[in-house]
N, C-alpha and C positions, 0 to 999 in steps of 0.2 A: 504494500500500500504506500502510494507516495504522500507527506508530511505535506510538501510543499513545493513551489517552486523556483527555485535560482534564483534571490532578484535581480534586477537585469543592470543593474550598479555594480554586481559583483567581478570581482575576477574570471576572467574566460578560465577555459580545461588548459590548464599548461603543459597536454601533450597534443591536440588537436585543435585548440583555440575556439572552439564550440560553446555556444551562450547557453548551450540546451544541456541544462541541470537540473539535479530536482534533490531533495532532503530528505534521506532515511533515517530510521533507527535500526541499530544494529547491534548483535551481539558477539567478541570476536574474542576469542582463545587464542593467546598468544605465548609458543615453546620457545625454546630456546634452543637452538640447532645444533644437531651432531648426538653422540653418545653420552656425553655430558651431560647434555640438556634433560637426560631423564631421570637426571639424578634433581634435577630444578624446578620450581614451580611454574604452574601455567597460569597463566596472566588473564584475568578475565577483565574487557573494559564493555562498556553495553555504550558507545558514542551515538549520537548525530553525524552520520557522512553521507557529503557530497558527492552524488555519481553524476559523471558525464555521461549522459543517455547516448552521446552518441560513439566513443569510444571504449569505455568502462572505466576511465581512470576514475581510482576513490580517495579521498581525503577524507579525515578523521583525525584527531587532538585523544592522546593519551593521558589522562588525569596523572597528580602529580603523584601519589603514591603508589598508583599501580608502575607509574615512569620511576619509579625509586627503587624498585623491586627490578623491573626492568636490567638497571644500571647496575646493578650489584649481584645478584641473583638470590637474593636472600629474602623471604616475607616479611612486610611490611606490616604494624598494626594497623587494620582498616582496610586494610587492600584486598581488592577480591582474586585473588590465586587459590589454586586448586595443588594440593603436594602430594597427589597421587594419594592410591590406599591399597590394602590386602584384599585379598577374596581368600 
């Protein structure tokens, strides 16, 4: 469902320059790469992004402590990460 659309003041698609935008909500899990990474936690941010409808490029702003957990690989009090579990 689209939120909304582009207003038309905004910044064009900075890989195809296309005015045709529109505002989702979204929810993105974000690992950390390689073998490593599943020793790490997964980074849950739920943003507002910007799709270019006509390319796909997406934009989205990381909150500050999910970006802090991010930076370090460590969980953050308040941050939504997931540290894996048993079965």
């Amino acid at each position: 469902m689209i939120l909304e659309r582009q207003p038309e003041n905004e910044p064009r698609c900075k890989i195809c320059r296309s005015g045709n935008r529109s505002i989702f909500t979204g929810e993105i899990a974000i690992h950390f790469p390689g073998l490593a990474g599943l020793n790490k936690p997964v980074v849950w941010v739920f943003p507002t992004i910007s799709v270019c409808l006509d390319c796909g490029r997406a934009e989205f702003v990381v909150p500050e402590k999910e970006l802090e957990v991010l930076r370090t690989g460590v969980p953050v009090e308040g941050a939504a990460v997931w540290r894996g579990g048993r079965r």
